[in-house]
N, C-alpha and C positions, 0 to 999 in steps of 0.2 A: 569330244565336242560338248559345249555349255546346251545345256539343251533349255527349254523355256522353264524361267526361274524367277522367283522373286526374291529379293533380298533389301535390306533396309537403306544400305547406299552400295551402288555402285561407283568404282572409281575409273574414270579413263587414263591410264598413263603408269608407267613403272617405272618413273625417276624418284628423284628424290623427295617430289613433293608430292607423288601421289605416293608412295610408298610409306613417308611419314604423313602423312594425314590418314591412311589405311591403318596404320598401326594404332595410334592415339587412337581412334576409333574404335576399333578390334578391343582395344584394354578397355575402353569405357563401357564395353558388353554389346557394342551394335554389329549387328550383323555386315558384315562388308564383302564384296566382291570385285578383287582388281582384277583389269581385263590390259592388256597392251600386246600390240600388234607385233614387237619384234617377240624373239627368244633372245633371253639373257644365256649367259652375259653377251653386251653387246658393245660396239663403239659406238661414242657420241663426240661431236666437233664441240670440243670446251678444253678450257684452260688447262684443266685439272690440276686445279689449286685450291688450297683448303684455307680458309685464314685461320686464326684461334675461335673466334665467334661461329665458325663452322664444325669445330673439332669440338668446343662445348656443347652445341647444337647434337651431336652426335652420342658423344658423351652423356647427353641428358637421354637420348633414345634407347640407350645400351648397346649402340652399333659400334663404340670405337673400339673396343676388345677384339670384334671380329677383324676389324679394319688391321688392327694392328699383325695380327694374324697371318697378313698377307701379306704382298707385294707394296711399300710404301718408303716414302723419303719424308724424316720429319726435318723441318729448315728452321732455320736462326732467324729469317724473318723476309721484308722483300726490301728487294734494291730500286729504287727510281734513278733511269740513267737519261741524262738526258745533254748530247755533244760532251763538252767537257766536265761538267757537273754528275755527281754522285752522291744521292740523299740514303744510307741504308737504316732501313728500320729495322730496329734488332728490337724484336716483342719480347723477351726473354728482360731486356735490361730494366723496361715499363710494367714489367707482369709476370715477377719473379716465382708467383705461384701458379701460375694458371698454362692453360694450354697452349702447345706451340702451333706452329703453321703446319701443313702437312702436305703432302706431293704423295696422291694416288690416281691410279687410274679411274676412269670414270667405269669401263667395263668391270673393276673392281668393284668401287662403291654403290654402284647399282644393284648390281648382283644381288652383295652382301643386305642391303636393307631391303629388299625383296624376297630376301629368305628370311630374313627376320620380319617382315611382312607375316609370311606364312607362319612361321614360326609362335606369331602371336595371335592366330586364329583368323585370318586375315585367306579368303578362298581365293588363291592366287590362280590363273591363267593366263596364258603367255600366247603367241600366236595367233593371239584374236582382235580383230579390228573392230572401232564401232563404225556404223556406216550412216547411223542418222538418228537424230532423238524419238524416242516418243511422245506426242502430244496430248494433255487435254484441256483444249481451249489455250490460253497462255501457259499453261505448269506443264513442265518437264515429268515425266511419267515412268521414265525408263530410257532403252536404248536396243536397236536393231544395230546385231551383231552378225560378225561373217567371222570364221574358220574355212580358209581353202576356197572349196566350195559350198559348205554347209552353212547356212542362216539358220538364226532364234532371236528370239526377243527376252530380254531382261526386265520385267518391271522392278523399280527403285523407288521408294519415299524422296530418295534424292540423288542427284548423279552429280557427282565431282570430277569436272573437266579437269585432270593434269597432264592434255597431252600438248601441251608444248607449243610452238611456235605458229602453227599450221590448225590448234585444235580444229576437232570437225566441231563439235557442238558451238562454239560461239564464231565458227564460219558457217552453219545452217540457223543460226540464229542471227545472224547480221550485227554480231556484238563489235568487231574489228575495226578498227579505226586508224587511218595513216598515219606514219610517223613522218612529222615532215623533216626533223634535222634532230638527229647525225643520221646518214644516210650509210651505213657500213658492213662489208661484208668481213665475216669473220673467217679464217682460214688457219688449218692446225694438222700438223704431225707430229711422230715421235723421231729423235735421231740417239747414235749412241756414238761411242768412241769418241766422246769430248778431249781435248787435252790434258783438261785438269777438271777438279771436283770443283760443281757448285752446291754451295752450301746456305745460298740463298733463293728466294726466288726473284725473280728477273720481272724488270719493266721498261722496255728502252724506248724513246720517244721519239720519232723523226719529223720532219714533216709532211703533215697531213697524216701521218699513218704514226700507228705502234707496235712495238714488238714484247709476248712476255715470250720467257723461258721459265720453266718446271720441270725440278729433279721427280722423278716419277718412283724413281728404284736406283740402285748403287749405278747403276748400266746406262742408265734411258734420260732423254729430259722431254717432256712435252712443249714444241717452239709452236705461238697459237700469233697470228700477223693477223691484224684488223686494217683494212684498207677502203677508200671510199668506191661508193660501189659504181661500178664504171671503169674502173682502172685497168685492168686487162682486155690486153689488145687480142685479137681476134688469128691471128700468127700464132699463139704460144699456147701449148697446153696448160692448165691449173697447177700442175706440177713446177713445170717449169718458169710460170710466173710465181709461187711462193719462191721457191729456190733462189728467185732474180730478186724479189724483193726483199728481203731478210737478210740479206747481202748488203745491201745499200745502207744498213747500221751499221755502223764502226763496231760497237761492242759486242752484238751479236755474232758479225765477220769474226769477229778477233777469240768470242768463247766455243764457239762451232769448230773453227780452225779446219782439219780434214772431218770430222765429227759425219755420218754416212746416218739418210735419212733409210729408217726401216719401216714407214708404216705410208700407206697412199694419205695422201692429204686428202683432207676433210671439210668441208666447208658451211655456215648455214649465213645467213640473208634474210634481208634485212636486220642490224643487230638492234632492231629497237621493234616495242611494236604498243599501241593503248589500244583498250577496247571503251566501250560504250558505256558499259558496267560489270562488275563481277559477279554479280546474281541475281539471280529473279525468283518466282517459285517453282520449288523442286531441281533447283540446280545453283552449283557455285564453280566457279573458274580460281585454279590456283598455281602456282608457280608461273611459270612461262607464258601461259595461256593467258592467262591476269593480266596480263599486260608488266614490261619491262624497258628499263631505259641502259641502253651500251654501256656492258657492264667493265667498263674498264678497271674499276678498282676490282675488280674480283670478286662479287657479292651476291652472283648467279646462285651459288648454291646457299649460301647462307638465305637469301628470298624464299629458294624454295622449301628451305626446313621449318623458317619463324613463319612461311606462311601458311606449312602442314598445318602448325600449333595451331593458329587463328582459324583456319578454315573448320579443325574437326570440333573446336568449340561452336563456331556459327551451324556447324553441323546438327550438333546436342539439342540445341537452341531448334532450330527448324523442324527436325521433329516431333518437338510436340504442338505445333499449327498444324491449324487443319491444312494452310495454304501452303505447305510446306516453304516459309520465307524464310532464307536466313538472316532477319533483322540483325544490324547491327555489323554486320560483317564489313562494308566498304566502309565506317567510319573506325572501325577495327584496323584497317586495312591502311588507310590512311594516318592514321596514328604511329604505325610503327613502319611506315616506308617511305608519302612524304617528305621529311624532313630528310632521310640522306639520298633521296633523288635529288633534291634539290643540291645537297653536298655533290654529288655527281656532277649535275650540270655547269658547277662553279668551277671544278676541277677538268671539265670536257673544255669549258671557256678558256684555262689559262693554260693548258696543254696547245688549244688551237690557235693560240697568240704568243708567237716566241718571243717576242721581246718581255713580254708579261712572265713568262716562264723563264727564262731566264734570271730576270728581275729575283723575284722569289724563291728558285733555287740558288742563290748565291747566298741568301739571308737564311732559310731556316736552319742550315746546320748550326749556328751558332746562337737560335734560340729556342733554350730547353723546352719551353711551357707551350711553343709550338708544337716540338719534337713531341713531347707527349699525346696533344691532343693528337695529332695525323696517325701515332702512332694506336689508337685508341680508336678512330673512326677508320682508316684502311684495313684495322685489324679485326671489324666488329664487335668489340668486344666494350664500347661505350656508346653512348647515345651521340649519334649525329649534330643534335642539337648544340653540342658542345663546339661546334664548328662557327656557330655565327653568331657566338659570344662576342662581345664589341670587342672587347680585352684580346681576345685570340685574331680577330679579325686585325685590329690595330698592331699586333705583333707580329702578325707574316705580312702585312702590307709598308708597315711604315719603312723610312728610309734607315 
């Protein structure tokens, strides 16, 4: 058990964005302590898809060796399917030197940068819940921790929320704020016994809903359905509504074929969420907890690695105020995520408008300087900005 401790920051969460922002941290000499409620390794409801801006991301932390090490699918690129139309991005052909996409489990890559966590001096504990911040006056002071049945308290210079969806800290701080549209739950298993190999990864588009698929390992693909939330009926177990719905795609019916699900589906709800603000004094909010917008392109984890980076710099920075502020952090924050949320919602828009989709899947296969840029911001591996270039905007729109 943690027994009463103090340390320079405490981090809530052992994914990927508390794990990399622990680590950065740890190397720059600060004291750190992650605390997260499961035991790894664990499952989590996600795509588990890597883009190249995810695999550099990793690569820059020295986690892809380990990665590679393991259980993993590296892909040629992804496929946008959408009825009879088929856009494949092959990142190999746009970025003959750099990294590919990559298909690992999330119970993997967790793991893996939680032991390099530790690994880099980083006082890992696992099975420990926070249950409520500590306060003085408005600054965050620490954190009241539970193992089982045993309570302590942590005091922290600063506490780094990265627990995700649900954080407690910016749900006992009233940081949460409703997302009012896309309203979607997100729902994922693994299945095997495909018919044939995919060597891509999958994004098939129906209406109202989307389907990916993810080679995970030579054997496995992880099929992850986003549906809006409301859609199951009250009759049908979870199981048996993914099962019915994933079906209703042609493409995915057709690469499933007898293909036999081996893992319970998974689920998490609402797939969007803002908060109020990302920090105050003696505390910052990061990955998931930050606030995120339905990550359909795939960018969940790339969020959570570029927002380690920014977080454990606004970290450096807070400690040396007395008020322990992470100035600068939300316009940090804003600077590198902004701009392809807004990519996002352009891309939510013309998915949710089939004629509109349509439209534009018929035109960009046959123009290059589109094919690059999509290939470049879906792959994260360029600046979003590049997106709302009049020049790029005029060439996936015009007739």
């Amino acid at each position: 058990m943690v027994a009463n401790h103090h340390t320079d920051v405490l981090v809530v969460g052992g994914g990927p964005a508390g794990s990399s922002t622990a680590i950065r941290l740890a190397r720059a000499g600060v004291s750190v302590m992650l605390v997260d409620q499961a035991r790894f390794p664990r499952e989590k409801a996600c795509a588990e898809y890597c883009s190249p801006g995810v695999v550099d991301s990793l690569d820059e932390l020295g986690a892809l060796p380990r990665i590679y090490n393991r259980d993993h699918r590296t892909l040629t690129g992804m496929q946008l399917v959408a009825g009879e139309h088929h856009l494949p991005l092959n990142f190999g052909n746009y970025r003959p030197s750099g990294n590919s996409a990559l298909g690992v489990k999330r119970s993997i890559l967790d793991q893996e940068l939680l032991e390099l966590a530790a690994d880099s001096g980083v006082d890992v504990h696992e099975g420990v819940r926070m249950t409520s911040p500590i306060m003085d006056g408005n600054q965050v002071t620490g954190a009241e921790i539970r193992q089982g049945s045993n309570r302590s308290t942590v005091s922290a210079d600063i506490v780094v929320a990265a627990d995700g969806l649900n954080s407690t800290l910016a749900r006992t701080l009233n940081l949460d704020r409703r997302q009012l549209w896309p309203r979607r739950l997100g729902l994922v298993a693994r299945f095997t016994n495909l018919p044939a190999d995919v060597e891509y990864g999958q994004m098939h588009i129906g209406e109202g809903i989307y389907c990916g698929l993810t080679p995970v390992t030579e054997t496995e693909v992880n099929v992850s359905l986003v549906v809006p939330l409301g859609t199951k009926t009250h009759d049908e177990t979870t199981g048996e509504f993914f099962d019915r719905m994933i079906r209703t795609l042609p493409g995915i019916d057709y690469l499933l074929g007898d293909a036999m699900r081996i893992s319970n589906v998974r689920g998490v709800g609402p797939l969007g969420k803002k908060v109020r603000k990302p920090s105050g004094p003696g505390y910052l909010l990061v990955g998931d907890a930050s606030g995120f917008f339905d990550p359909m392109t795939g960018e969940g984890v790339h969020r959570a690695l570029t927002g380690g980076k920014i977080a454990s710099r606004a970290v450096q920075r807070a400690l040396s105020r007395d008020d322990r502020r992470p100035i600068g952090y939300r316009r940090a924050r804003s600077q590198s995520f902004q701009t392809k949320q807004r990519a996002c919602e352009v891309i939510q828009m013309i998915v949710s408008t089939p004629p509109l989709l349509d439209y534009v899947l018929k035109r960009v296969p046959e123009r290059e300087q589109v094919l690059t840029t999509l290939n470049g911001l879906l792959g994260d591996y360029e600046p979003a900005r590049y997106a709302f270039r009049p020049r790029f905007l005029w060439n996936l729109l015009r007739p």
